[in-house]
Backbone as a chain_set.jsonl record, in Angstrom:
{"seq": "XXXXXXXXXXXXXXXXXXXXXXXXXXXXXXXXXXXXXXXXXXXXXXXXXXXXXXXXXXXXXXXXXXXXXXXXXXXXXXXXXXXXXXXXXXXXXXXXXXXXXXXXXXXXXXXXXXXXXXXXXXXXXXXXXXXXXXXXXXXXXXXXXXXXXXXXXXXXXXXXXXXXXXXXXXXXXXXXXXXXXXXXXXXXXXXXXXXXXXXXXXXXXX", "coords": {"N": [[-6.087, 33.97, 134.229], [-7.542, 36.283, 131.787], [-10.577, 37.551, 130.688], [-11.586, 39.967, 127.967], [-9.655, 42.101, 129.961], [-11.527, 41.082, 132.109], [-11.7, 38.738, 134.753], [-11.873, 34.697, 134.599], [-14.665, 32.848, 135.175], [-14.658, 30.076, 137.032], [-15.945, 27.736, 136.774], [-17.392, 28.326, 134.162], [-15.682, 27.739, 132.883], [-14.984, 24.801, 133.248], [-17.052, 23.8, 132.639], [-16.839, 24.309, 130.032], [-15.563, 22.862, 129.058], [-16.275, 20.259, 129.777], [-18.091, 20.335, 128.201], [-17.323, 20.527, 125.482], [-15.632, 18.583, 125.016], [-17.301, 16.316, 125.035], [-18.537, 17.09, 122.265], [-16.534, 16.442, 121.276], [-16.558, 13.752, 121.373], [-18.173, 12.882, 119.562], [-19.69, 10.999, 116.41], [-18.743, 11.595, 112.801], [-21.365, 11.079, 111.294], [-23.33, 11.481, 113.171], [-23.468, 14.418, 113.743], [-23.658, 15.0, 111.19], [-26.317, 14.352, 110.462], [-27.271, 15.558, 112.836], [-27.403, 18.057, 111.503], [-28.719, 18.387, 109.493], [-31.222, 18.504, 110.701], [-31.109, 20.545, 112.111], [-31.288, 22.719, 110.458], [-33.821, 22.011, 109.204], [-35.529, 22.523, 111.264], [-34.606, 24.972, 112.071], [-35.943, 26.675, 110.227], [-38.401, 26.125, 111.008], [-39.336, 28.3, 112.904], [-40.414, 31.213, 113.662], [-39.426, 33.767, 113.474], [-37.119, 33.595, 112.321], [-38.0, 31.972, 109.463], [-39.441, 34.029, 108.68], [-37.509, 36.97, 108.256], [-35.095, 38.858, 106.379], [-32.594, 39.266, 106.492], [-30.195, 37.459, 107.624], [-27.699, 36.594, 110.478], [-25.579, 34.797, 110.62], [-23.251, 31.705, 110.81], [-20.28, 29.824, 110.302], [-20.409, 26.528, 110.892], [-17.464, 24.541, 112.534], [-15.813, 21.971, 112.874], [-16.886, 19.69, 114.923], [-19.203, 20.949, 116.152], [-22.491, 22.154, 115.928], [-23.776, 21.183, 112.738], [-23.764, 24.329, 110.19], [-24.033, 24.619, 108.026], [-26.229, 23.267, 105.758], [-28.164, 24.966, 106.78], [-27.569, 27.558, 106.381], [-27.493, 27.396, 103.471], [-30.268, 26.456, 102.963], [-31.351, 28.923, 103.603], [-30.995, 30.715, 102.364], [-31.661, 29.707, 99.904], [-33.949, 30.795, 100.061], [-34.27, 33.328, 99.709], [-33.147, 35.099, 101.309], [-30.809, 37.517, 102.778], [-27.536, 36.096, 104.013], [-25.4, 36.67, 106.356], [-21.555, 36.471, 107.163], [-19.659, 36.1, 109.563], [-16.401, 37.56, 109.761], [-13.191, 37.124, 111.729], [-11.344, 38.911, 112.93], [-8.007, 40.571, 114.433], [-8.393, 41.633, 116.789], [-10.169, 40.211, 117.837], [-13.021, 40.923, 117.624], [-15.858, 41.172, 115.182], [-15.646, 41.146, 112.08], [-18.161, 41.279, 108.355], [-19.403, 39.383, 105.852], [-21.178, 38.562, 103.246], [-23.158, 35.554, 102.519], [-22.624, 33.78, 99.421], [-22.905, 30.913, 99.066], [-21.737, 27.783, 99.475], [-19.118, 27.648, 97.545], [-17.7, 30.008, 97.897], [-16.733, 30.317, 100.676], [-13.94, 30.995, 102.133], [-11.015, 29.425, 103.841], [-9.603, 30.452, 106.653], [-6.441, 30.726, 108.408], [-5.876, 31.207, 111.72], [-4.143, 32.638, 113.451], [-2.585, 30.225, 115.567], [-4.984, 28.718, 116.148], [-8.134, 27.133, 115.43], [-8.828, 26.52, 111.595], [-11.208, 28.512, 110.105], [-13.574, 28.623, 107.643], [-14.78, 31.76, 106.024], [-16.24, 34.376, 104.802], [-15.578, 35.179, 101.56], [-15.537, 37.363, 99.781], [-16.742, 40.707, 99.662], [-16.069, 43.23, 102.402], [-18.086, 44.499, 105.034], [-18.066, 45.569, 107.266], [-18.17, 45.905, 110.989], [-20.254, 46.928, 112.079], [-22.366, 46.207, 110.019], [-23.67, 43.73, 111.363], [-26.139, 45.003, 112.817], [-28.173, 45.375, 111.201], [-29.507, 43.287, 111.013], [-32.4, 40.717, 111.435], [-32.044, 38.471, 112.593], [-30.12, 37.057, 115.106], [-27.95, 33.959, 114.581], [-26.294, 32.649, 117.174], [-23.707, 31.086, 118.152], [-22.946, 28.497, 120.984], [-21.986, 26.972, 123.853], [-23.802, 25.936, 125.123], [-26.967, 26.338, 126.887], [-29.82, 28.037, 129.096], [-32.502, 27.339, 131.28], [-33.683, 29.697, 131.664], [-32.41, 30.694, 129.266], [-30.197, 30.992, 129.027], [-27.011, 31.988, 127.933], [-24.159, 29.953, 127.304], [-21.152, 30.637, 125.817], [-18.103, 30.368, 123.877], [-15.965, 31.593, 125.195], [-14.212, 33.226, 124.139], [-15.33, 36.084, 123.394], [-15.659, 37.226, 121.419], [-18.346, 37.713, 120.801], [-19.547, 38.617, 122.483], [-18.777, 41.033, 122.091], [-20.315, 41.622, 119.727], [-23.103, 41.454, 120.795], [-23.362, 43.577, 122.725], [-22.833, 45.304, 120.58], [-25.213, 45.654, 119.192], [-26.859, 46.181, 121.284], [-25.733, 49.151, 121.924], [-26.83, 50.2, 119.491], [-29.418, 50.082, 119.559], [-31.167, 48.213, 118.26], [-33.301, 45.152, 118.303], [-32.569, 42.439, 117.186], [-34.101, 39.036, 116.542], [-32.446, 36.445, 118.941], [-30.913, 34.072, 118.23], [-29.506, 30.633, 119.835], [-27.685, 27.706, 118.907], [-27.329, 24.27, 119.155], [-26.665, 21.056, 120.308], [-29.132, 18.701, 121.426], [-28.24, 17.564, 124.078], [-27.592, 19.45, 125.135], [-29.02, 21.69, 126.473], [-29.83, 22.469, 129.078], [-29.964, 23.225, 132.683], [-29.069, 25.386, 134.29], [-26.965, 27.533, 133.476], [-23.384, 29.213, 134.575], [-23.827, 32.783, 134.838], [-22.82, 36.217, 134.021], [-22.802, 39.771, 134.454], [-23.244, 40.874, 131.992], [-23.886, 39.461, 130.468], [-26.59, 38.457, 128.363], [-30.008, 37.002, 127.678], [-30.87, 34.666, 125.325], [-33.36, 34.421, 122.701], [-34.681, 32.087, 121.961], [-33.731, 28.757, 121.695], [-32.378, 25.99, 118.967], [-32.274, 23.295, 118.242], [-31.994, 19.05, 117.153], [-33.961, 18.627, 117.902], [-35.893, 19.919, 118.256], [-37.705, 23.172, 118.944], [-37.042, 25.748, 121.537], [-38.494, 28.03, 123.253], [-37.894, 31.379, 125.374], [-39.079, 33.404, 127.717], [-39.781, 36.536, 126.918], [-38.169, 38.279, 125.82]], "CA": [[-6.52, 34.133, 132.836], [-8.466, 37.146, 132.227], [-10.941, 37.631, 129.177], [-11.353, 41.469, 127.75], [-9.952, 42.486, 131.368], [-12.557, 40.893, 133.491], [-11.408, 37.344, 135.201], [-12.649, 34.117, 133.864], [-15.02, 32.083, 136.237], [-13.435, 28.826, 136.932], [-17.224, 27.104, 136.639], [-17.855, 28.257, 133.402], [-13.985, 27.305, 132.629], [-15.278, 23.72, 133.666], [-18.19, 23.353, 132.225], [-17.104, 24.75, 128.934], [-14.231, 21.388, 128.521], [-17.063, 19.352, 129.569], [-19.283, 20.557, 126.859], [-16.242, 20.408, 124.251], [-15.093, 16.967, 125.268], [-18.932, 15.436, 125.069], [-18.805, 17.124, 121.459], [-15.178, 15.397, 120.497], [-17.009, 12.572, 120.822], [-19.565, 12.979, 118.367], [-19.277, 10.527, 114.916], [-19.235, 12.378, 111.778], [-22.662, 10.984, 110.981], [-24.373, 11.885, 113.865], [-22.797, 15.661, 112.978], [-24.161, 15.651, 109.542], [-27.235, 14.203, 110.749], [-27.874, 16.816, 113.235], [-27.023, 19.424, 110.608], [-29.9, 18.376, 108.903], [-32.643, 18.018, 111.456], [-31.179, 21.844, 112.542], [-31.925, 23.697, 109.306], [-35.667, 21.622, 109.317], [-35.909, 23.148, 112.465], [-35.032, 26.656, 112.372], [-36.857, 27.111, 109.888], [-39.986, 26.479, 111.97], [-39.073, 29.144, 114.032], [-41.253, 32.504, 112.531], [-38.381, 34.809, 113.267], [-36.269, 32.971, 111.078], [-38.941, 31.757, 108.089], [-40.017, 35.872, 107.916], [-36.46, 37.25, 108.245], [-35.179, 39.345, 105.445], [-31.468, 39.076, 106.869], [-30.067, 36.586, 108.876], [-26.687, 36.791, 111.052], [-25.325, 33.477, 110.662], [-21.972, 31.41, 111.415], [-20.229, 28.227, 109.779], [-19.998, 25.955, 112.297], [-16.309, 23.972, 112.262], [-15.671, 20.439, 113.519], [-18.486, 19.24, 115.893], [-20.0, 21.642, 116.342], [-23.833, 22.155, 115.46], [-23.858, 21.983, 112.465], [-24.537, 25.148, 110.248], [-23.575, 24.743, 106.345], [-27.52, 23.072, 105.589], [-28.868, 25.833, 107.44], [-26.991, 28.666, 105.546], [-28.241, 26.837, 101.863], [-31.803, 26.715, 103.062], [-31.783, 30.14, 103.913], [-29.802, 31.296, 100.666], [-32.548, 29.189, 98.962], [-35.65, 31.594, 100.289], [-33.908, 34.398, 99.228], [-32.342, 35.718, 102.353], [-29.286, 37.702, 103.213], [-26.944, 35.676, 105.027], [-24.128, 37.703, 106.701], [-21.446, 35.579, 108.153], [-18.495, 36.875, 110.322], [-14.863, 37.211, 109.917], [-12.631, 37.397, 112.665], [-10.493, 40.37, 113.328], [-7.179, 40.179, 114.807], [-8.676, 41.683, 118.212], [-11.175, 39.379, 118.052], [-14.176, 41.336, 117.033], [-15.847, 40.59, 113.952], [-16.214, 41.81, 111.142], [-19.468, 40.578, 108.351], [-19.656, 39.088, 104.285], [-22.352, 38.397, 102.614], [-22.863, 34.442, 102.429], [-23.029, 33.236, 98.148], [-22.673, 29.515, 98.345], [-20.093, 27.323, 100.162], [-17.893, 28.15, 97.053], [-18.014, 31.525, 98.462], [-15.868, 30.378, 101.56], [-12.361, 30.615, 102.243], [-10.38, 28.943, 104.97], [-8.614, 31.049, 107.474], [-5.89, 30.478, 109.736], [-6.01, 32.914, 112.603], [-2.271, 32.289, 114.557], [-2.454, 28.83, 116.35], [-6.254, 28.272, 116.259], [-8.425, 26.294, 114.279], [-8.771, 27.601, 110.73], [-12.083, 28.65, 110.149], [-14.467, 29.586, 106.829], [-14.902, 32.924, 106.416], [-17.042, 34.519, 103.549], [-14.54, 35.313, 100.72], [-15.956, 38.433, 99.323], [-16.565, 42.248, 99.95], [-16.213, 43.582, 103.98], [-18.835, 45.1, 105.201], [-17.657, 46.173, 108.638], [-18.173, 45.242, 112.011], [-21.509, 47.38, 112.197], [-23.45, 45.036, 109.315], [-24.703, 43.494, 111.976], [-27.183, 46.152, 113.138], [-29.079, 45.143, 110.105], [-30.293, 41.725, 110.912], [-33.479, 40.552, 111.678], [-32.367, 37.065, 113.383], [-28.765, 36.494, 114.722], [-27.403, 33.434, 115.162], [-25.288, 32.488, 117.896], [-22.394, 29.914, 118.866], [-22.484, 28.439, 121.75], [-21.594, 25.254, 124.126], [-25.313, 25.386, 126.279], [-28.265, 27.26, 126.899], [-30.495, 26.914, 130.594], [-33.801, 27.388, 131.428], [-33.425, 30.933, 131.467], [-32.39, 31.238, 127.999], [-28.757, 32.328, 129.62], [-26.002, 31.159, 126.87], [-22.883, 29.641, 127.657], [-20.286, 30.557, 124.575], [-16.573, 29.688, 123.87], [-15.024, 32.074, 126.042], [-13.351, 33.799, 123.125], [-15.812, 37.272, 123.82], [-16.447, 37.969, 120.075], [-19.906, 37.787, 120.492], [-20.037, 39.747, 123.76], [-19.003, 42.301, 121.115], [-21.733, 41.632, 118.852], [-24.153, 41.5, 121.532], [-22.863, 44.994, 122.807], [-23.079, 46.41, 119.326], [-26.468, 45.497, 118.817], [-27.77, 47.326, 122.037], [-25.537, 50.427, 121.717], [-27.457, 50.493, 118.088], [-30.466, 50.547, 119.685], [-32.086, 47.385, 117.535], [-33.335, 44.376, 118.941], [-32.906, 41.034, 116.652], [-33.884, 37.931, 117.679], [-31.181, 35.983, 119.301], [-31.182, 32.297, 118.512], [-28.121, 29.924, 119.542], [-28.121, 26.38, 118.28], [-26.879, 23.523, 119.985], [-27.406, 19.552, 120.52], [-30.36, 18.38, 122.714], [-27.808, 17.806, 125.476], [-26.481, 20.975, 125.748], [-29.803, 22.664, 127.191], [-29.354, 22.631, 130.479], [-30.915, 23.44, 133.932], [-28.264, 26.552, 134.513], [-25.348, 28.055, 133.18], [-23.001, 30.498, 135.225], [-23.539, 34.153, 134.306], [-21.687, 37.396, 134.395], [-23.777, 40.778, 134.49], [-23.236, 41.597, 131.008], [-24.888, 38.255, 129.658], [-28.239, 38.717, 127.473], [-30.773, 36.058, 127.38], [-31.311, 34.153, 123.694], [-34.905, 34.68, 122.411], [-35.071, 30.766, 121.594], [-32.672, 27.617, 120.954], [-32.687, 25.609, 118.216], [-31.368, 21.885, 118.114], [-32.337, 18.482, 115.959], [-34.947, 17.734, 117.762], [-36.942, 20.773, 117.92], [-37.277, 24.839, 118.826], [-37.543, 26.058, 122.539], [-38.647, 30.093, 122.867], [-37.299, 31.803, 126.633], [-39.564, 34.611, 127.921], [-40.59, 37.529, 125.896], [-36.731, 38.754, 125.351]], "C": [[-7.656, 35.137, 132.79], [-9.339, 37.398, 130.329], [-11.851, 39.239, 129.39], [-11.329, 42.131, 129.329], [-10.747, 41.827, 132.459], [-11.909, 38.71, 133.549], [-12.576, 36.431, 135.001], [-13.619, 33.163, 134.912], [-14.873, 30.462, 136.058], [-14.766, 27.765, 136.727], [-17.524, 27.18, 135.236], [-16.675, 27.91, 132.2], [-14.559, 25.396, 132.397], [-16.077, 23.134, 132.682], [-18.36, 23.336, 130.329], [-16.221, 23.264, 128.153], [-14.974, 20.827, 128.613], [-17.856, 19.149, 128.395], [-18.129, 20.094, 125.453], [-15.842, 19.435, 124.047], [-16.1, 15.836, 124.273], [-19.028, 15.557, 123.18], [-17.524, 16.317, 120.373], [-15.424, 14.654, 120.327], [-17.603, 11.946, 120.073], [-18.867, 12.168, 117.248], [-19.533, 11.273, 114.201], [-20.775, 12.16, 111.025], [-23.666, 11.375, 112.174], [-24.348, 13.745, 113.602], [-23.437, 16.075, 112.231], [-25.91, 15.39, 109.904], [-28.126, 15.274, 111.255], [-27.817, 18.165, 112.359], [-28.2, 19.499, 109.749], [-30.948, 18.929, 109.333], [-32.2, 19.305, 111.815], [-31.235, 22.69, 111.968], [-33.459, 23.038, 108.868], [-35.966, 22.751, 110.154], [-36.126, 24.802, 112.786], [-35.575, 26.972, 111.718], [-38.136, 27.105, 110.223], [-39.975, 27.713, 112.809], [-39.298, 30.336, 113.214], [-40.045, 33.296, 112.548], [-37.175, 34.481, 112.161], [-36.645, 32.398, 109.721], [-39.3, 33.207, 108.018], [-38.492, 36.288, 107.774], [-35.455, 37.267, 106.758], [-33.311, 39.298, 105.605], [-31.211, 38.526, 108.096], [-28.327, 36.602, 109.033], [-26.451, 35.581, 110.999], [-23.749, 33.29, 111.079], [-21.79, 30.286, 110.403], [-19.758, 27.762, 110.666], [-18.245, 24.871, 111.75], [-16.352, 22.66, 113.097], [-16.538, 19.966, 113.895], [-18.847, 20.023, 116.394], [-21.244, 21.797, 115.563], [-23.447, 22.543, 114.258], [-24.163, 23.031, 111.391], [-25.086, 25.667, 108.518], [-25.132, 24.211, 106.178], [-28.344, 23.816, 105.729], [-28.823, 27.126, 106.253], [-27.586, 28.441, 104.134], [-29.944, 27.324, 101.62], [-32.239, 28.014, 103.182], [-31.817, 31.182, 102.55], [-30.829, 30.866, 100.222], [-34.022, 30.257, 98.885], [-35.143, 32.551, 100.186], [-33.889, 35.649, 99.953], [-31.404, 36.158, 101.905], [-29.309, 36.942, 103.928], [-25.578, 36.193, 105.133], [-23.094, 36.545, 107.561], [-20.041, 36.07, 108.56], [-17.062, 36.422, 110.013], [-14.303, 37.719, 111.114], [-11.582, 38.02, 112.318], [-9.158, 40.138, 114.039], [-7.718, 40.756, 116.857], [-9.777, 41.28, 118.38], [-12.895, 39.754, 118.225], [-14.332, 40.785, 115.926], [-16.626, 41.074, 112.709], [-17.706, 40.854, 109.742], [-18.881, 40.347, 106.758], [-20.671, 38.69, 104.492], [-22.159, 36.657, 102.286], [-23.529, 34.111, 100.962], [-22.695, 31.98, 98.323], [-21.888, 29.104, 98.747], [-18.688, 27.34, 98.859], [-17.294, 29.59, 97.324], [-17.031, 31.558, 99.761], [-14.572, 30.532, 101.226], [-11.949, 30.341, 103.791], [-9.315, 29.711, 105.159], [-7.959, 30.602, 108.075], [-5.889, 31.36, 110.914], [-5.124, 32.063, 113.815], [-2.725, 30.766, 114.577], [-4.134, 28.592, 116.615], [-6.892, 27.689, 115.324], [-8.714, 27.03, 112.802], [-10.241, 27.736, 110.453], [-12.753, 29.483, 108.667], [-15.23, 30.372, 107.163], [-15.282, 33.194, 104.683], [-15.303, 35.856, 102.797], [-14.427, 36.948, 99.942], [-15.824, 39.823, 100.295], [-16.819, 42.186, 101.674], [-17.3, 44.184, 104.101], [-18.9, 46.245, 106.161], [-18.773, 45.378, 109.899], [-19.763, 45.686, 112.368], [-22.752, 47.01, 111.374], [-24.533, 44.827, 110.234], [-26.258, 43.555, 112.339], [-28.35, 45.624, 112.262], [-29.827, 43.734, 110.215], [-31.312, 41.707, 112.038], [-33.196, 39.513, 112.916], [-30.396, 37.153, 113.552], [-28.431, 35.135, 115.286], [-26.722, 33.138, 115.634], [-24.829, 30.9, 118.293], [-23.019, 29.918, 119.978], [-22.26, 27.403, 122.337], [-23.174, 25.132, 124.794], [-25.949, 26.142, 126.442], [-29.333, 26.83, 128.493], [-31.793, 27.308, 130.412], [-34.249, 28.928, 131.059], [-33.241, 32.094, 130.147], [-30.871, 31.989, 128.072], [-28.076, 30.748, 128.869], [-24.584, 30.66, 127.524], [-22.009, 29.879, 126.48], [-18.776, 30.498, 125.028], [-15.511, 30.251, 124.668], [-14.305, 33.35, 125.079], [-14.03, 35.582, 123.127], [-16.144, 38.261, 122.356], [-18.063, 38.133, 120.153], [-20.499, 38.47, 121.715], [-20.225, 41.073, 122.849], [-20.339, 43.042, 120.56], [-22.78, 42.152, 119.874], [-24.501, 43.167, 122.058], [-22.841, 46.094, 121.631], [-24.458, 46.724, 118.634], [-27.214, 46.722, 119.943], [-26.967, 49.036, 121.736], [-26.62, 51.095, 120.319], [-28.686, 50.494, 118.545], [-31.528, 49.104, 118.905], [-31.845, 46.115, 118.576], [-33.597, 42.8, 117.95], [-33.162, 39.873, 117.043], [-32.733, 37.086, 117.697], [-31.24, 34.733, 119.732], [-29.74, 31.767, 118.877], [-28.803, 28.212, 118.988], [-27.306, 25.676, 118.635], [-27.819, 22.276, 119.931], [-28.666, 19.755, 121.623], [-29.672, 18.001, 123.833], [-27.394, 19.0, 126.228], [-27.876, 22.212, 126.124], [-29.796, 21.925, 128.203], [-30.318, 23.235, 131.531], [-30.53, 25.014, 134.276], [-26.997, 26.776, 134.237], [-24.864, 29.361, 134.316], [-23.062, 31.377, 134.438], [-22.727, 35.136, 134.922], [-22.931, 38.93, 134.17], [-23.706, 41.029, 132.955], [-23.415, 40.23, 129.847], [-26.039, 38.357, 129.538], [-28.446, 36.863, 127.373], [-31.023, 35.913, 125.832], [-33.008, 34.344, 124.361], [-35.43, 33.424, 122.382], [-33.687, 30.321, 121.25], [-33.146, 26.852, 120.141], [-31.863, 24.234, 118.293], [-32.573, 20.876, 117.54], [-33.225, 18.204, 116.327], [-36.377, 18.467, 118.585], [-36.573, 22.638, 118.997], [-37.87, 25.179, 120.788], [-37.905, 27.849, 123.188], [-38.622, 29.811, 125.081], [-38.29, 33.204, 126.673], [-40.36, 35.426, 126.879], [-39.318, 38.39, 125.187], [-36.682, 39.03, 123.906]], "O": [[-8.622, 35.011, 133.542], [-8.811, 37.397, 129.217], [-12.486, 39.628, 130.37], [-12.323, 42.555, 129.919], [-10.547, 42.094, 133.644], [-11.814, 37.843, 132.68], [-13.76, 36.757, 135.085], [-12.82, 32.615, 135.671], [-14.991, 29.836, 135.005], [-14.305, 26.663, 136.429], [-17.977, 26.117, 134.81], [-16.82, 27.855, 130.978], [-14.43, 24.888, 131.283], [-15.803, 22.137, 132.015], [-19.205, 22.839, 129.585], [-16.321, 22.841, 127.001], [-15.107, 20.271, 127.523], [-18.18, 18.121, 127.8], [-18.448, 19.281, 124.586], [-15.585, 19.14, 122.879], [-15.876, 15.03, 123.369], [-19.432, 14.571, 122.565], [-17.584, 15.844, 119.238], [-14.989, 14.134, 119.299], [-17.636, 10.732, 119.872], [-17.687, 12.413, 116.997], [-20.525, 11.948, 114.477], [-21.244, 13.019, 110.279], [-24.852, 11.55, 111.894], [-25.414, 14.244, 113.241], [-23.897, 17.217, 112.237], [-26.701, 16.277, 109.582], [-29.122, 15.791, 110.75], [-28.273, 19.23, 112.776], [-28.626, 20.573, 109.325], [-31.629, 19.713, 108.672], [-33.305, 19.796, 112.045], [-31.262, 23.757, 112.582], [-34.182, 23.733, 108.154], [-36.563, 23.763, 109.787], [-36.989, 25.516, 113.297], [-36.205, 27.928, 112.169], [-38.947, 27.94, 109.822], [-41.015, 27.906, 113.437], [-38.6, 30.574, 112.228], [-39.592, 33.511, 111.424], [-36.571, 35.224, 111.387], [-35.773, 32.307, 108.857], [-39.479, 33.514, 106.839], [-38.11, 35.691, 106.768], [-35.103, 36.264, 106.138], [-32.766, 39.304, 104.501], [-31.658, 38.808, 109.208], [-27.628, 36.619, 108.02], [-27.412, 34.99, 111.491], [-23.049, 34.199, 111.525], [-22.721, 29.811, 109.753], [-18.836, 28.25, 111.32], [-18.085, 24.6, 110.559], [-17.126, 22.586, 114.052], [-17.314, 19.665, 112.989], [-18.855, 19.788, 117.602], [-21.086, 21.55, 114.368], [-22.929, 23.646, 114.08], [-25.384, 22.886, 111.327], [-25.892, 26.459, 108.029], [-25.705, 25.155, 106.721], [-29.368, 23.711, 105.054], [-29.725, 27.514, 105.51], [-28.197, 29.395, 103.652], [-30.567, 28.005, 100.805], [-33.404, 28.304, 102.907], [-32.532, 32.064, 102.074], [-31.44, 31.882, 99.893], [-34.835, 30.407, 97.973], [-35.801, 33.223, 100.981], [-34.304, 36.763, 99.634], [-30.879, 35.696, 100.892], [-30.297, 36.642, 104.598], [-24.75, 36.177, 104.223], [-23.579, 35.829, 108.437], [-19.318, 36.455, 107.641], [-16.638, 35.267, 110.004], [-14.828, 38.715, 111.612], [-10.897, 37.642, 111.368], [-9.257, 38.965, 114.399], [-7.329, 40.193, 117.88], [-10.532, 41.933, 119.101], [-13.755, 39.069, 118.78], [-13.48, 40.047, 115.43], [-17.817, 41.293, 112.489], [-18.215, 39.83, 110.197], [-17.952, 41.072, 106.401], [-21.182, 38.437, 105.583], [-21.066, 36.344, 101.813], [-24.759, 34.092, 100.933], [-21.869, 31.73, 97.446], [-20.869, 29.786, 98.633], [-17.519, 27.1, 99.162], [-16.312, 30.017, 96.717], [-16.5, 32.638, 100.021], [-14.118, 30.229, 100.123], [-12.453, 30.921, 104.753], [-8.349, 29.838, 104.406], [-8.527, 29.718, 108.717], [-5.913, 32.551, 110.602], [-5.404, 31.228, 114.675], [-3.194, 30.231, 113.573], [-4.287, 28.119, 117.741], [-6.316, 27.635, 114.238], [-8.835, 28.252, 112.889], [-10.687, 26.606, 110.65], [-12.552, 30.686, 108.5], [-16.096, 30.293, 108.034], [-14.874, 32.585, 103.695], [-14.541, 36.711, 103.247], [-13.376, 37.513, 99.64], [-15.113, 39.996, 101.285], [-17.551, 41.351, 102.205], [-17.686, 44.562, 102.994], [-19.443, 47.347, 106.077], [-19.736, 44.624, 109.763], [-20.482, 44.844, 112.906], [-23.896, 47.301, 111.723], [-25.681, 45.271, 110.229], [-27.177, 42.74, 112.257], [-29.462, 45.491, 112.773], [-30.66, 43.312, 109.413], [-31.283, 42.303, 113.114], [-33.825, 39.556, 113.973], [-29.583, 37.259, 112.634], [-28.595, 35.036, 116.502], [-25.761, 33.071, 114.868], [-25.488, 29.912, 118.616], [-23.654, 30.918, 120.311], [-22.244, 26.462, 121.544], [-23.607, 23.984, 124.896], [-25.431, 27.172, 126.012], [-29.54, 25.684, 128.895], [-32.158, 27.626, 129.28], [-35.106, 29.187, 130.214], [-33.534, 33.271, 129.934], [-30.46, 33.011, 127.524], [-28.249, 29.533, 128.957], [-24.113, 31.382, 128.403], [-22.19, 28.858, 125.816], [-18.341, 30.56, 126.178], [-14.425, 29.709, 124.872], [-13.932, 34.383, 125.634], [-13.174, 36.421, 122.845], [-16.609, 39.391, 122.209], [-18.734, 38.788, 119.356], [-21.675, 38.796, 121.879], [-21.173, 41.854, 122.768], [-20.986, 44.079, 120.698], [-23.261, 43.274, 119.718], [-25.54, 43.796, 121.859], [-22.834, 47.322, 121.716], [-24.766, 47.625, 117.854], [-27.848, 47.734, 119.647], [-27.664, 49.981, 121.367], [-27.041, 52.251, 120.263], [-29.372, 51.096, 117.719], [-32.733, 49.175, 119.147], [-30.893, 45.917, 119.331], [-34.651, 42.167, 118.02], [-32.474, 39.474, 117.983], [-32.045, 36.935, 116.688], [-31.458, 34.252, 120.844], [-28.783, 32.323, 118.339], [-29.945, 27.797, 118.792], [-26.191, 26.194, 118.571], [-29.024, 22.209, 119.688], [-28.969, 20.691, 122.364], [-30.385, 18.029, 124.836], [-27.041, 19.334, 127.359], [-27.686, 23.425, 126.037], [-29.752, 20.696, 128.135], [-31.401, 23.702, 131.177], [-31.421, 25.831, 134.508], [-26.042, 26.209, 134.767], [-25.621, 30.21, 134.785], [-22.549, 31.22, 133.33], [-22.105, 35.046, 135.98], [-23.978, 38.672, 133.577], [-24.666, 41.78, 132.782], [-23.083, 40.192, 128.662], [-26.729, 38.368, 130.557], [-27.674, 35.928, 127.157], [-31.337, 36.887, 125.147], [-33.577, 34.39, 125.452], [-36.61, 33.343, 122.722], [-32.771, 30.982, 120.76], [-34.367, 26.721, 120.225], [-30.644, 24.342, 118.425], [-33.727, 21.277, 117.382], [-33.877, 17.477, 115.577], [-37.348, 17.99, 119.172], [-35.526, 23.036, 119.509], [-38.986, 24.829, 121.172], [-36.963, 28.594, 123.46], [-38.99, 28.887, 125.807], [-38.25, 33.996, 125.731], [-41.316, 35.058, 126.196], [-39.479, 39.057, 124.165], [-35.633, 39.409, 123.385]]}, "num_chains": 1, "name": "protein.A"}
């Protein structure tokens, strides 16, 4: 199994079902719960209370998650940009008005996923944000991300440095899912800080 060309490491293959499993298990109230206590939260976090545009996501099933977040932000009179997926699995950006503002995608045999309903922007939006947030299953000491495998956000990550700008780069995740060490690959960037319900952890000077 090879992801964009480069073979997948069978550790971070492992580790990524473990993480996915642990989150199947989750009740829908602990879910909504944490969804709460993780838009308190980032907003403590200065890069994200100053931040004039924010890169955001809607999180789907159990996952962290991200609809509370997106409101609060919308409420202080942010952009929030939030990604559509592309058929080659880049991603393109809308502008986030209001969860009536979503629409539910199917994309082939995968889960269907809200996606901002309105005008495209293109895949280079991005560039423009102050704070992005990122997906992912875990985060280590290091500040080195573990994400879904899927390599959209390698993109991102890659489109940001060719552009030359440096936003900060939060992921958000339960309090189990920071970790001691994740496997990396050379072309994995350190997050600036994680964010989960039960408070904000900043990595280096990144």
């Amino acid at each position: 199994m090879s992801h964009n060309g480069r073979a997948v490491d069978p550790d971070k293959r492992r580790l990524r079902r473990e993480f996915l499993q642990a989150r199947s298990r989750l009740t829908p109230d602990v879910v909504r719960t944490a969804a709460a206590r993780l838009a308190e939260r980032a907003l403590e976090l200065p890069e994200v209370a100053h931040a004039r545009t924010v890169a955001a996501y809607v999180s789907v099933g159990s996952e962290p998650g991200t609809l509370a977040l997106l409101d609060a932000l919308r409420a202080r009179g942010m952009r929030v940009l939030l990604p559509v997926l592309l058929p080659d699995n880049d991603l393109d950006w809308g502008v986030y008005g209001g969860e009536d503002s979503l629409a539910r995608v199917q994309h082939g045999g995968r889960m269907a996923l809200l996606e901002p309903a309105g005008e495209r922007l293109g895949p280079d939006a991005v560039t423009g944000a102050d704070v992005v947030l990122l997906p992912g299953l875990a985060v280590d000491a290091r500040g080195m991300r573990l994400g879904r495998g899927g390599g959209s956000y390698d993109r991102v990550l890659a489109r940001l440095e060719r552009a030359g700008v440096r936003p900060a780069l939060v992921v958000l995740l339960y309090d189990s899912e920071v970790v001691a060490r994740v496997p990396e690959e050379p072309h994995d960037r350190p997050v600036r800080a994680v964010v989960t319900p039960s408070g904000v952890r900043r990595f280096g000077t990144v």
